[in-house]
Structure formats: structure tokens, C-alpha cells
DRENFI-900524 format. One record per residue (C-alpha): y, x, z. Coordinates in nm, 3 decimals, always signed. Layout:
<<Y; X; Z>>
...
END
This chain:
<<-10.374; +0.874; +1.226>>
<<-10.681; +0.928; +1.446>>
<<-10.792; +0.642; +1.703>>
<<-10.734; +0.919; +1.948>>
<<-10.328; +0.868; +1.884>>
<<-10.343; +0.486; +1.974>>
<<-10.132; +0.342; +2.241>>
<<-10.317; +0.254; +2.550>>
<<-10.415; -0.060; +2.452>>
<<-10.494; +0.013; +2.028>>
<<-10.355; -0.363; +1.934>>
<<-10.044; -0.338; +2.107>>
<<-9.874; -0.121; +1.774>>
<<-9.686; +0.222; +1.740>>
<<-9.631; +0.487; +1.983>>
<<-9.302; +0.568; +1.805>>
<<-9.047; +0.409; +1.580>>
<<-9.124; +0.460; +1.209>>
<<-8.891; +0.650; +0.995>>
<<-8.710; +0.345; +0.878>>
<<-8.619; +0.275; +1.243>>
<<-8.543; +0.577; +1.369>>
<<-8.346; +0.505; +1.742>>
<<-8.654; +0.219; +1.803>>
<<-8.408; -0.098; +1.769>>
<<-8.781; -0.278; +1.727>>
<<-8.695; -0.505; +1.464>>
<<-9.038; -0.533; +1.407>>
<<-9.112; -0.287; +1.138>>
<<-9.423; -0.099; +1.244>>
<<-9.487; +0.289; +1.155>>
<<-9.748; +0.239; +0.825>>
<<-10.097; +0.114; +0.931>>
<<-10.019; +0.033; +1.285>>
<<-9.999; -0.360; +1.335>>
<<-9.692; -0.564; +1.481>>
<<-9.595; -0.497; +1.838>>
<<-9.396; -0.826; +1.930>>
<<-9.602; -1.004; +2.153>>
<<-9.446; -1.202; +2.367>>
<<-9.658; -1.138; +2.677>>
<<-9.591; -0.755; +2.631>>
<<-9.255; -0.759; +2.603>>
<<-9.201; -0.990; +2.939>>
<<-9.489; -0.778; +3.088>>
<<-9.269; -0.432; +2.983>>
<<-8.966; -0.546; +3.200>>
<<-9.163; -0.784; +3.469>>
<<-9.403; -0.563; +3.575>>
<<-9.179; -0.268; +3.692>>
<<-8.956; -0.496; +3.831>>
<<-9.204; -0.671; +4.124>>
<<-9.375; -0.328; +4.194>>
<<-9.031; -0.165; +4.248>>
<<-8.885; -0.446; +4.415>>
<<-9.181; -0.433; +4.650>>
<<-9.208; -0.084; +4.699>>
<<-8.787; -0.108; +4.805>>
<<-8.858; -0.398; +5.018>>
<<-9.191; -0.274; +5.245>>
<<-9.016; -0.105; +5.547>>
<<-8.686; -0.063; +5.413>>
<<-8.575; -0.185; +5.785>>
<<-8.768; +0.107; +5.977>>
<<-8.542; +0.436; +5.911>>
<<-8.226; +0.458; +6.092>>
<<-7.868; +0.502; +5.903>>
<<-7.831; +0.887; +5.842>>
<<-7.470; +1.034; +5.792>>
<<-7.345; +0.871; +5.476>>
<<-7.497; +0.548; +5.530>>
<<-7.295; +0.544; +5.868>>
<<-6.965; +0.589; +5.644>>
<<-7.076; +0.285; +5.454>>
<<-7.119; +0.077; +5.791>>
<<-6.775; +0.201; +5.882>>
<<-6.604; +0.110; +5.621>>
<<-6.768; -0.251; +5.558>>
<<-6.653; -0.311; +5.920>>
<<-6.304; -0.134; +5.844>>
<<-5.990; -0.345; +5.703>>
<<-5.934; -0.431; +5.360>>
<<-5.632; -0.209; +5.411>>
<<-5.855; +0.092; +5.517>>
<<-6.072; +0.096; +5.236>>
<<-5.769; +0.038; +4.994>>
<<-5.595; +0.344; +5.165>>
<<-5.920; +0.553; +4.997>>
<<-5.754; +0.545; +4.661>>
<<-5.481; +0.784; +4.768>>
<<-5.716; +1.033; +4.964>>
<<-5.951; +1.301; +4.872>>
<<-6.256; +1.075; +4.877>>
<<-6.069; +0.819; +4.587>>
<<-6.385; +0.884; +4.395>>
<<-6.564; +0.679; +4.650>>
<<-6.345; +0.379; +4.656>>
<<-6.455; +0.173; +4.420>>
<<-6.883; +0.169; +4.612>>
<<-6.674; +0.127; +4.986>>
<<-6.454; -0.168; +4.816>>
<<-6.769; -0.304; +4.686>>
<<-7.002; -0.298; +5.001>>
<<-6.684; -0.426; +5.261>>
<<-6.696; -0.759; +4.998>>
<<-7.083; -0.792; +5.040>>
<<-7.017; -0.724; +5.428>>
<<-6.790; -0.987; +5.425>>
<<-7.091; -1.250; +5.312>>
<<-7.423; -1.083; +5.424>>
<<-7.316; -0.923; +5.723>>
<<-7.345; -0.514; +5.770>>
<<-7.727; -0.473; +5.891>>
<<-7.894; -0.200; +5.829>>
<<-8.078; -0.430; +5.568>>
<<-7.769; -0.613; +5.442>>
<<-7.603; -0.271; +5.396>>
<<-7.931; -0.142; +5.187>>
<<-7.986; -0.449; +4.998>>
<<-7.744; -0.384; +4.696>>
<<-7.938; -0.083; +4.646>>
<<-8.254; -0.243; +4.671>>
<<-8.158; -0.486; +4.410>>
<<-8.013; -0.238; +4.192>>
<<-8.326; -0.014; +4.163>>
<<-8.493; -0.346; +4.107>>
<<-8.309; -0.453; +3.740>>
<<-8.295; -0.036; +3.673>>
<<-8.721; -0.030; +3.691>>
<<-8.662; -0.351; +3.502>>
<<-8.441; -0.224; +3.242>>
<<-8.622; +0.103; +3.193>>
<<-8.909; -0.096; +3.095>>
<<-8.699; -0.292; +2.839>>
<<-8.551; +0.035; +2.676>>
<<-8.896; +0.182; +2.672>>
<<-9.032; -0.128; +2.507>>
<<-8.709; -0.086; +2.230>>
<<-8.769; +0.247; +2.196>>
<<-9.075; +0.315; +2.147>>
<<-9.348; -0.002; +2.229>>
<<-9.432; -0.299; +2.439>>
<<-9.691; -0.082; +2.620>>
<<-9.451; +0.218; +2.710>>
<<-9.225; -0.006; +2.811>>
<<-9.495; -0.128; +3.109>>
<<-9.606; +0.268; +3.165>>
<<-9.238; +0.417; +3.144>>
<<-9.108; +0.142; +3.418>>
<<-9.411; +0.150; +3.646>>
<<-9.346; +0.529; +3.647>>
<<-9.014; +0.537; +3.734>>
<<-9.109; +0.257; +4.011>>
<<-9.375; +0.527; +4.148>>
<<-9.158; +0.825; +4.195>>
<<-9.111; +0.885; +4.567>>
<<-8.663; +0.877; +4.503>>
<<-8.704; +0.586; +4.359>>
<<-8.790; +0.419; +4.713>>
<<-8.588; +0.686; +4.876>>
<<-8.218; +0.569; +4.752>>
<<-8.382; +0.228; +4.674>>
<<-8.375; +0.201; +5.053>>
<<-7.998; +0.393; +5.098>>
<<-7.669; +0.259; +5.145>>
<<-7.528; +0.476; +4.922>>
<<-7.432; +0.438; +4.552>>
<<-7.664; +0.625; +4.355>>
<<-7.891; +0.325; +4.275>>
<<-7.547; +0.168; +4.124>>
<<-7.541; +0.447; +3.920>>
<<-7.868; +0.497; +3.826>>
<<-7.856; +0.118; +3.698>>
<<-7.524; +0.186; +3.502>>
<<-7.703; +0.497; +3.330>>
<<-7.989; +0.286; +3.209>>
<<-7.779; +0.023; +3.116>>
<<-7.552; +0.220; +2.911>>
<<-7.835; +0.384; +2.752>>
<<-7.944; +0.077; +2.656>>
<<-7.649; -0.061; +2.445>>
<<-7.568; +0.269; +2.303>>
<<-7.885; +0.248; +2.101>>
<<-7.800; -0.101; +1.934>>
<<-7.420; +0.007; +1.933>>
<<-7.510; +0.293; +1.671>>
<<-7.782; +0.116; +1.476>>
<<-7.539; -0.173; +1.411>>
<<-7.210; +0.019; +1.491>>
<<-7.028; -0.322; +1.554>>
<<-6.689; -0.325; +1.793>>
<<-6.844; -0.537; +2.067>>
<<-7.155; -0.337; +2.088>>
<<-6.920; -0.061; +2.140>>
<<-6.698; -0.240; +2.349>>
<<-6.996; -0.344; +2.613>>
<<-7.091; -0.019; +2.630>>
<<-6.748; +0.071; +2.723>>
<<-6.803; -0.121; +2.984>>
<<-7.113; +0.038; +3.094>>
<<-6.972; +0.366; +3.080>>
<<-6.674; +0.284; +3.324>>
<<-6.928; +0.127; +3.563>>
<<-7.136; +0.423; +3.563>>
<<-6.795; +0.639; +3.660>>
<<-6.704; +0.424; +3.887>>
<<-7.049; +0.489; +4.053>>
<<-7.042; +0.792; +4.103>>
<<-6.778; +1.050; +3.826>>
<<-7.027; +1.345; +3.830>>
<<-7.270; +1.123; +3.620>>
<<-7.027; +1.090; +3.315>>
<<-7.237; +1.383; +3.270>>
<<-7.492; +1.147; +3.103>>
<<-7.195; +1.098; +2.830>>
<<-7.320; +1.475; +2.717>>
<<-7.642; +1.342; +2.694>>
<<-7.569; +1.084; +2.482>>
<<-7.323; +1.299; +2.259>>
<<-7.561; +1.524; +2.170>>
<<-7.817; +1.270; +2.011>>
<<-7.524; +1.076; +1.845>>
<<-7.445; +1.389; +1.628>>
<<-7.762; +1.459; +1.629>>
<<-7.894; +1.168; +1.420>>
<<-7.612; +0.936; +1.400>>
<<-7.335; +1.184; +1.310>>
<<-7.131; +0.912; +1.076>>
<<-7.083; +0.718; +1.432>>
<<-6.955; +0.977; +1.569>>
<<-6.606; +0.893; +1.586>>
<<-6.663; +0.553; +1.692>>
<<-6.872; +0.654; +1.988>>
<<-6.646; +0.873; +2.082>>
<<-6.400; +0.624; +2.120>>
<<-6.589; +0.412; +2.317>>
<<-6.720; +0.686; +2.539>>
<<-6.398; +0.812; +2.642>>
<<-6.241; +0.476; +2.700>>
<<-6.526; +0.404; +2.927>>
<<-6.433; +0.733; +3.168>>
<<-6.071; +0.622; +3.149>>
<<-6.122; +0.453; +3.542>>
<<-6.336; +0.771; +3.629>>
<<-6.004; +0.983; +3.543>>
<<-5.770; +0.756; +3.686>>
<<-6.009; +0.807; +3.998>>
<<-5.971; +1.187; +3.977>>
<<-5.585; +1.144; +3.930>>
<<-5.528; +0.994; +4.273>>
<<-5.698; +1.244; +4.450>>
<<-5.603; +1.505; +4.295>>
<<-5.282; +1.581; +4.517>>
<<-5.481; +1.549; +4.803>>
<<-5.774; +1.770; +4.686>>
<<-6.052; +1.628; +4.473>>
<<-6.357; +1.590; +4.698>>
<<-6.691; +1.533; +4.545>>
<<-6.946; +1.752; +4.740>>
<<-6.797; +1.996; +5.015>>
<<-7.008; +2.330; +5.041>>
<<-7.286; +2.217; +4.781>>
<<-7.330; +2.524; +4.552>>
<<-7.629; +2.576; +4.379>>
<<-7.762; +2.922; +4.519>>
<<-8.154; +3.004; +4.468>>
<<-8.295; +2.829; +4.763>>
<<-8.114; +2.479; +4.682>>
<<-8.201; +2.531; +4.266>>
<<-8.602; +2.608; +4.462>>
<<-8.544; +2.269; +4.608>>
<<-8.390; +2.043; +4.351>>
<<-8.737; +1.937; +4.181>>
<<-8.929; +1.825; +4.527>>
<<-8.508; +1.639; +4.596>>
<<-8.515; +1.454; +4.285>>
<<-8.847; +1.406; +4.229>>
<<-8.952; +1.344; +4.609>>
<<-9.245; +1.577; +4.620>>
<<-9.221; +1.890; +4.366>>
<<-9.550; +1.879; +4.198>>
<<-9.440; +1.469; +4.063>>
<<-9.200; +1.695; +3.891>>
<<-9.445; +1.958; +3.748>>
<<-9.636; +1.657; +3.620>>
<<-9.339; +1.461; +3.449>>
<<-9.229; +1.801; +3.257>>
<<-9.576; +1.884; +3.132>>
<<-9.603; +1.484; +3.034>>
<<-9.248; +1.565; +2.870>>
<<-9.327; +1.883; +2.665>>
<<-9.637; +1.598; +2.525>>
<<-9.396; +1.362; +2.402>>
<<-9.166; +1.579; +2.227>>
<<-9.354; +1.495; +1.865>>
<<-9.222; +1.116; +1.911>>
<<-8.935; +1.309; +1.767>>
<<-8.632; +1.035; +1.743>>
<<-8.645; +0.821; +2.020>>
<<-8.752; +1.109; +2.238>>
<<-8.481; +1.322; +2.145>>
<<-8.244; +1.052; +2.334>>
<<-8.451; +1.069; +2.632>>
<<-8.462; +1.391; +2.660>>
<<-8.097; +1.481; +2.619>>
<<-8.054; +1.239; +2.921>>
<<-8.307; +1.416; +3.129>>
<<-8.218; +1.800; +3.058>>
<<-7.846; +1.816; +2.909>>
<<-7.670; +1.626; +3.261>>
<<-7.849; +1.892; +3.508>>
<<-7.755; +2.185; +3.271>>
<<-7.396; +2.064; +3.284>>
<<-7.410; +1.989; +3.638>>
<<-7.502; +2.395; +3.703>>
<<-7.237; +2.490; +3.441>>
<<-6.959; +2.250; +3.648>>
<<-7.112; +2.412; +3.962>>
<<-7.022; +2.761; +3.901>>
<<-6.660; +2.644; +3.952>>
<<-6.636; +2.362; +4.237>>
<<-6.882; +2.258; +4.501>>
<<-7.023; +1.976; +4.326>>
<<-7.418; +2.124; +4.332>>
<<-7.603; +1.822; +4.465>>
<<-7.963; +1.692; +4.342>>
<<-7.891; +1.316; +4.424>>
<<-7.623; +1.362; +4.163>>
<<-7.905; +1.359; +3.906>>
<<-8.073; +1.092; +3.989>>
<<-7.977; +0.886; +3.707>>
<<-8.176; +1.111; +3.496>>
<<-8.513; +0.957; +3.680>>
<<-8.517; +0.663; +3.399>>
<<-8.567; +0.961; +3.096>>
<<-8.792; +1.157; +3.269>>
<<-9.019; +0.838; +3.312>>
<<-8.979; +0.748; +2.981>>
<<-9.044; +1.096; +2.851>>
<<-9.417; +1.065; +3.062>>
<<-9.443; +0.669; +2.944>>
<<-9.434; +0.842; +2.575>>
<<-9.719; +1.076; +2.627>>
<<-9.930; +0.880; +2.804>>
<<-9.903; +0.593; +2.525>>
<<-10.070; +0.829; +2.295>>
<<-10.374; +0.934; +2.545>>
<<-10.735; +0.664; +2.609>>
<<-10.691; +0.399; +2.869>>
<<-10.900; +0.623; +3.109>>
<<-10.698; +0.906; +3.091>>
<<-10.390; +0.722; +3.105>>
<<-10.521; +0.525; +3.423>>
<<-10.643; +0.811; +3.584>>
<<-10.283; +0.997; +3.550>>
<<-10.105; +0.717; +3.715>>
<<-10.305; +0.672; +4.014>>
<<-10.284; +1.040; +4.072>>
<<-9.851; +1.021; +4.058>>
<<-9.957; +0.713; +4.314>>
<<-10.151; +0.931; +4.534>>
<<-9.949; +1.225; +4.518>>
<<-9.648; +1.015; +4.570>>
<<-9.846; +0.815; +4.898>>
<<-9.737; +1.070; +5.149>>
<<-9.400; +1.088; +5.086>>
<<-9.392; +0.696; +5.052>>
<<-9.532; +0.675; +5.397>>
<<-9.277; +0.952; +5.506>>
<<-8.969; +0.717; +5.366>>
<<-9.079; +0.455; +5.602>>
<<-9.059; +0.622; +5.958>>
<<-8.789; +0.585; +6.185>>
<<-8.642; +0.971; +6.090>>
<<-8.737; +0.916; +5.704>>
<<-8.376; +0.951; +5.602>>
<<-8.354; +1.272; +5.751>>
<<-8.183; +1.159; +6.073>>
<<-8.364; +0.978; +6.318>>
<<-8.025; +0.798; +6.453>>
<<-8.228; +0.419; +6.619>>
<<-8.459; +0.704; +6.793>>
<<-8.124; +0.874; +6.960>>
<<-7.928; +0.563; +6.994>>
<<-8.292; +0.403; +7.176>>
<<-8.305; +0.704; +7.393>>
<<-7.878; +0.656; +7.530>>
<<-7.984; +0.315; +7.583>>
<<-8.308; +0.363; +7.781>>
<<-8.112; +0.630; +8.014>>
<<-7.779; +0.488; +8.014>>
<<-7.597; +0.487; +8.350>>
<<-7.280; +0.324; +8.514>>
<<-7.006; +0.547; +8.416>>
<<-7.169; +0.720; +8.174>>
<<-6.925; +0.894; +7.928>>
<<-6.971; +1.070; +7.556>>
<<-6.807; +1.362; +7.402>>
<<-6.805; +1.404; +7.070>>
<<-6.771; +1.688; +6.788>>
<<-6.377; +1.784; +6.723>>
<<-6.445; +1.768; +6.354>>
<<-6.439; +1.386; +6.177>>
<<-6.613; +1.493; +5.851>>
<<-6.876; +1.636; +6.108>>
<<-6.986; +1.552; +6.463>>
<<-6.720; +1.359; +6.595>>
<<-6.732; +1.112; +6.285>>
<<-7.086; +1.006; +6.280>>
<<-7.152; +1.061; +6.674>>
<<-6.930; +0.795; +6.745>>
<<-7.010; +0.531; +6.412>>
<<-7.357; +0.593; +6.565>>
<<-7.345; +0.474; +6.917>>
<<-7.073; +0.245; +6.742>>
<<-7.348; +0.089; +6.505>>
<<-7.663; +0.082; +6.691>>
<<-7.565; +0.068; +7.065>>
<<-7.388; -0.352; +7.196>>
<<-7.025; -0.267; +7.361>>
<<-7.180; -0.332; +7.709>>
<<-7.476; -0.038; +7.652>>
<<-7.242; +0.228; +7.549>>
<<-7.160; +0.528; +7.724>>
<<-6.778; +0.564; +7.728>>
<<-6.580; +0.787; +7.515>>
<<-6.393; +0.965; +7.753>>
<<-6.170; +1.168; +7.489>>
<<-6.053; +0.888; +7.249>>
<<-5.705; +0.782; +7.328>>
<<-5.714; +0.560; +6.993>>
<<-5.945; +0.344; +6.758>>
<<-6.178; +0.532; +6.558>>
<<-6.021; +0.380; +6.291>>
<<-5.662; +0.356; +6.313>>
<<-5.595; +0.424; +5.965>>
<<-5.925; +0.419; +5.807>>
<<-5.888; +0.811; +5.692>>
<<-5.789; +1.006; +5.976>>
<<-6.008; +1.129; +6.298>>
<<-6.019; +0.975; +6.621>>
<<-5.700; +1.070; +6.840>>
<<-5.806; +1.239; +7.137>>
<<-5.615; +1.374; +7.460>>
<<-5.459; +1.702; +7.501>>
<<-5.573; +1.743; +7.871>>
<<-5.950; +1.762; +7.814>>
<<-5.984; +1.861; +8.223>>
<<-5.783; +1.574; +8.338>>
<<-5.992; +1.286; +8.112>>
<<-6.285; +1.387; +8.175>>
<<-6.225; +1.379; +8.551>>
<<-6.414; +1.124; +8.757>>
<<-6.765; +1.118; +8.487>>
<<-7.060; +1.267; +8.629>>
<<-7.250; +1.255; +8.332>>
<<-7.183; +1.284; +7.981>>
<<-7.364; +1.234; +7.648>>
<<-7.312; +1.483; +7.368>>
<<-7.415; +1.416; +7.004>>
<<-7.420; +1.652; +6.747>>
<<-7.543; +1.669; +6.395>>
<<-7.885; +1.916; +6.291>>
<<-8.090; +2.029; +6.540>>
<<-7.922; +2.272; +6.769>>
<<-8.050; +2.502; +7.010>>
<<-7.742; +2.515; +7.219>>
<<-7.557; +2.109; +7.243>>
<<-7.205; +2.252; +7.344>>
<<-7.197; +2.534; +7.113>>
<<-6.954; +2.497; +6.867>>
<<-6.776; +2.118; +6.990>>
<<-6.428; +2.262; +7.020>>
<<-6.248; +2.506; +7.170>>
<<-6.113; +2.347; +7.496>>
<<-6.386; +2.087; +7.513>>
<<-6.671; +2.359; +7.498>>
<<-6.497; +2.580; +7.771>>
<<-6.475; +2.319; +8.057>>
<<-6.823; +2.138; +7.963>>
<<-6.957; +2.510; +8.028>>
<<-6.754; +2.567; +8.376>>
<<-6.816; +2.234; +8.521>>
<<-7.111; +2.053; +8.377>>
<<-7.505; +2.197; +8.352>>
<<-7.731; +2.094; +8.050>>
<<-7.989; +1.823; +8.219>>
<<-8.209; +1.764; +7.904>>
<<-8.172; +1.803; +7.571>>
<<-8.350; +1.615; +7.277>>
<<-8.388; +1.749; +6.938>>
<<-8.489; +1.445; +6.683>>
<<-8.483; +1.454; +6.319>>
<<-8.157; +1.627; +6.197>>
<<-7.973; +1.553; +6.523>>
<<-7.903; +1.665; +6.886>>
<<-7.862; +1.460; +7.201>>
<<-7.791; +1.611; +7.551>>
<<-7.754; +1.477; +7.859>>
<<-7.473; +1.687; +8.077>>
<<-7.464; +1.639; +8.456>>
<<-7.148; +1.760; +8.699>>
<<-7.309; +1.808; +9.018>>
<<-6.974; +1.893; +9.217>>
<<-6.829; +1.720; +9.484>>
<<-6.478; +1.703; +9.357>>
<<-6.475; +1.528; +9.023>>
END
């Protein structure tokens, strides 16, 4: 093999597992003429290194962007009753459960910040960059391991739901994880090896069901190259989805609900590279880097099956249910590093270098972009900051009619970020907005005679409308048109506040 072909750092051993190791188990037989790769300072550098950069990259203004819509379902249900989140199970949103249980437990301890809430996910992404860095290391060497996690801990999505109160950084963990003991589970097909990743499989379902997906993945390589384990695999695979199904059972009376309107038409395919990736060329780069790695034939082949075979399926499953979403696929991120780590373990230290500062730099706007007040796509401490600033005496809000839509995350807005003595009153609500932890907030059947005696109301509506009332409810929208007058309007990041005065005499 030329010296072009050397890992990054020529001592450091094989850029793929030798023939007699075929899934990378590194049991320290090298491919012929390369020397030994177990040094310990590589291997604790493979899983260390990822792990600081990505834990700093999640921690550096992880505080600054306000909580968009689904992070403001999290805060409600950490602050709902243990009864309310167990009432999830028999709803349409069972599938989401298991996260909500989760985070009202951490509430419970650390307190529902905007921090606090984003923390498990910050921690998660932490031991995923670590544990990509470990597989790498297994799978193909100690100095892929370092490249594949610091790549993974680069990519602008990886900060993104790093930084999220939401559970795709669960999952992503669980996919890595399970990735991770299926490789020593079909080398040494033992029951316990099976049985943990059982257990990682029913985690990762539990996350989130869509990315069972990876399950096709990991099929596809295990009959690939491993087709006497088969069987056994199988068995463990579809044990592990058993609490996914049981998931899918309970809702299923009440309408399975995984992603409402997200089909995959031409414009949200377009999209899906810059959504996973965080800025579309980063994507353009890892696939070229993956098409260069394809000659590390075995170990790649289980990389890429886990970063092409899930989005396929997804797009298959898609063409039947609303269920088109790229955040889905973010557990793919690990493969798609690895796949890059792989090819640039093959190239000179210079090139190598010079290909990872220019992901960094590519990646540096978006970064900065994460880290702004709107930078999850809804700038909700601006608008709660601007209520505040202009509250008055008296002041009253009227919200969307809709609970999945305006109405839900108007009020768990002004709910979250605005103390019970700043808040504008909500002049419509004849009950708690969370009576039963499922159903919308009650309001009264005579709009006219509620809203009677408020001069000025606050209206808050998701995207970024050019008309505030359009489109709030039937009876609602008719008398805010006959008796109040638009005074301002302010259109912030992916929302819509206005400010609606009653200038008459007889309120």
C-alpha cells in the first residue's frame, strides 16, 4: 500500500479492518504491514476529544434563543401533573409520552428553565459525539475515531437540537448506541450482547418510533455479511420495537399522530440537506467524503446503510401518512460523520486539516445564527420582552381558537416567559389551560360580553402574518374587527404580536 493511503497520523495503524476482522471489533489484528493501533492515548483521545468540543459547542449560548413551539409543549408539560402527562398514553400524541414523562421527572429536580429544560439534550449530544468516536475507533482506527467524532461535533444540527428541548438528541444517542453493540453482538453472537442491544433498540423507539427506521439499516448489513446471525438479530431487533408498538397501539383509536401536514413535496425534499445538515453545502461535502470511503468496504457498508437506507424508508413511509420531517433523520448524523472520518483517514495531515477547518468555517455562520435570540426559528423572549415593556393596567390577550396552533403556544408563551403580575389578562379563558393536560383552553360563548370593559388587547399568533386578526376564529375575528383598530403590529421571527386599541366610549 502506498504512503499516500496512511491514516493521518502513519503510526497510528489501518484505515480499515483487515479481512480477518471484517465488522472492526479491533481485537488488535492489523490489516498486513500496517502496525498495531491500540494505543492507549488514541483510544481515550477518539472518545475524549469529541466529547469536550461538543459539549462546549452545546453549552456556549445555549441560554440566548427563546423556546419555539415544541419546546413550549415540553415546558408545559414538565409544569403539568403527573396525571396529565400519564393521560398522553391514551391520546394521539402516545408516541411522545415516554420524552414528556422523562423531562416532568428532571423538572421535578432541576427546575424547568429554559436551560434546565435543554440540558438533557445537551448532555445527550455530549456521550453521542463521545460514542461516535468510540465506534469509529472499533470500526475502523484510533485516528477516525478522533476525525469521525469531531465531525459530527462540527455539523451546525449538532448544536441546533444539542440546544432543543426536544427528543431527538435522545434518539440520536440511542442510534449510536445501538449501533454500537450490534457490531460486538454479531461478531460474538452471545445472548446478552443481544439482549443489551435489545435494550438499545427499545430506547431508541421510545425516542422517537419513526427512527426504528435505523433497524433497516442495520438489517441490511446483517444479511449482508453476517447472514448466519440473521435469525438471532432478528429476534433481538424486534423485541427491542416491542414498546415502540405498544406505543402505536394506544394511539391508535385515537389517531396515530407523528407529524401533522409534513409530506415530502419538492420544495421540503430541496430543503432536507441544508435541515439536517444545517447549511446545504456541509451536506455536499459529507456525500462526496462518503462516495471516498466506500473502498473501506466492510465497516463502511454498516455506516452507510445507517446513513442512506432510514431516509429512503422514511420517503417510502411518507407516500402514505404525514410523517415527512428532516429532524426525523437526525440520527443518521453519526454515519454520515463516520462515512467523512473514513476518507479523510486515508488523505496527508494537510489535506485532512485543511478539510476540517473549512466544515468549521462553513459551519461558523450558522453556529453564530443558533445563538441569537430568534435562532430557533421563533423569537418568543423578543415578543414576550416587547408585552412586558408596553404592558398596561387592564391589559387583556386573545388568543388563536386552535390548541395545536395559536391558542396553545400564545398562551404557554406569555405563560413561560412573562411573572403572573406582568401578564396581560386572558379575557376568553373561563378554565386552566390545563385542565386535563390534552384538551384546549375552555373559553366563553359570549365573546362580546367578555371582552367588555378592555381597552386594549394583545393578540399572538404563530408565522409572520400580514393581517393579526385574520384567521383567530369566527366570532372572535368579527367583533375584534367592529370594535377594536390595529395600533401596531410587530412581526419577529416566525411570530406575530399586535397591539388592538377600542377607542369607544361605551366599553
Amino acid at each position: 500500500m502506498k504512503d499516500s493511503d496512511t491514516m493521518i497520523l502513519p503510526r497510528l495503524g489501518s484505515a480499515e479492518a483487515s479481512v480477518e476482522d471484517p465488522w472492526g471489533e479491533g481485537h488488535g489484528v492489523p490489516a498486513p504491514g500496517r502496525p498495531a493501533t491500540d494505543a492507549p492515548r488514541w483510544r481515550t483521545a477518539a472518545w475524549l476529544v469529541p466529547a469536550l468540543l461538543m459539549g462546549a459547542l452545546s453549552v456556549v449560548g445555549a441560554g440566548a434563543p427563546g423556546l419555539r413551539t415544541e419546546e413550549l409543549a415540553t415546558w408545559a408539560r414538565a409544569n403539568s401533573s403527573w396525571r396529565d402527562n400519564w393521560s398522553l398514553l391514551h391520546s394521539s400524541d402516545a408516541t411522545e409520552a415516554p420524552y414528556h414523562l422523562l423531562m416532568r421527572a428532571w423538572a421535578e429536580v432541576f427546575g424547568s428553565s429554559d436551560l434546565a429544560l435543554r440540558a438533557p439534550s445537551m448532555l445527550a449530544m455530549t456521550a453521542a459525539a463521545a460514542l461516535v468516536g468510540v465506534l469509529a475507533a472499533r470500526m475502523f482506527a484510533p485516528a477516525t475515531g478522533v476525525l469521525a467524532g469531531v465531525l459530527f461535533a462540527l455539523l451546525p444540527t449538532s448544536t441546533r437540537y444539542a440546544q432543543e428541548a426536544q427528543p431527538y438528541a435522545l434518539t440520536l444517542l440511542a442510534a449510536v448506541f445501538a449501533t454500537l453493540l450490534l457490531v460486538p453482538a454479531i461478531d460474538r453472537p452471545w445472548f446478552w450482547r443481544f439482549a443489551r442491544y435489545a435494550g438499545a433498540v427499545a430506547l431508541l423507539g421510545l425516542g422517537n418510533v419513526v427512527a426504528l427506521l435505523l433497524l433497516v439499516g442495520h438489517g441490511w448489513a446483517v444479511f449482508a455479511f453476517r447472514r448466519d446471525k440473521a435469525l438471532r438479530w432478528l429476534a433481538a431487533a424486534l423485541a427491542g420495537a416491542l414498546p415502540a408498538a405498544a406505543l402505536l397501539w394506544l394511539a391508535a383509536p385515537h389517531g396515530v399522530s407523528l407529524a401533522r401536514n409534513a409530506h415530502p413535496s419538492l420544495s421540503a425534499l430541496a430543503a432536507a440537506p441544508r435541515e439536517l445538515f444545517g447549511v446545504a453545502a456541509l451536506g455536499a461535502v459529507l456525500l462526496a467524503l462518503a462516495l471516498f470511503s466506500l473502498p473501506l468496504r466492510y465497516s463502511a457498508a454498516v455506516c452507510t446503510a445507517w446513513a442512506v437506507v432510514p431516509p429512503l424508508g422514511l420517503l417510502l413511509v411518507a407516500q402514505v401518512t404525514p410523517v415527512w420531517l428532516p429532524q426525523y433523520l437526525l440520527f443518521t448524523l453519526p454515519a454520515w460523520a463516520m462515512l467523512g472520518a473514513a476518507a479523510l483517514s486515508r488523505a496527508r495531515l494537510g489535506w485532512a486539516a485543511g478539510v476540517l477547518a473549512a466544515i468549521a468555517v462553513i459551519g461558523v455562520p450558522a453556529q453564530a445564527d443558533l445563538r441569537e435570540p430568534d435562532g430557533h426559528q421563533q423569537a418568543s423572549r423578543r415578543l414576550a420582552a416587547v408585552v412586558e415593556r408596553r404592558l398596561q393596567p387592564n391589559d387583556g390577550a386573545v388568543y388563536g381558537s386552535s390548541d395545536a396552533g395559536d391558542g396553545r403556544v400564545g398562551r404557554d408563551l406569555v405563560a413561560h416567559y412573562l411573572p403572573a403580575d406582568r401578564r396581560p389578562r386572558d379575557v376568553l379563558a373561563t378554565g386552566p389551560q390545563r385542565a386535563d393536560g390534552l384538551g384546549p383552553v375552555a373559553e366563553c360563548a359570549d365573546v362580546a360580553g367578555c371582552l367588555r370593559g378592555t381597552r386594549r388587547l394583545w393578540v399572538i399568533r404563530l408565522g409572520e402574518r400580514a393581517d393579526p386578526v385574520q384567521g383567530i376564529g369566527g366570532a372572535k375575528e368579527r367583533l375584534l374587527r367592529t370594535r377594536y383598530q390595529v395600533a401596531q403590529v410587530w412581526r419577529l421571527t416566525g411570530l406575530t404580536l399586535a397591539l388592538l386599541v377600542n377607542e369607544r366610549s361605551d366599553l
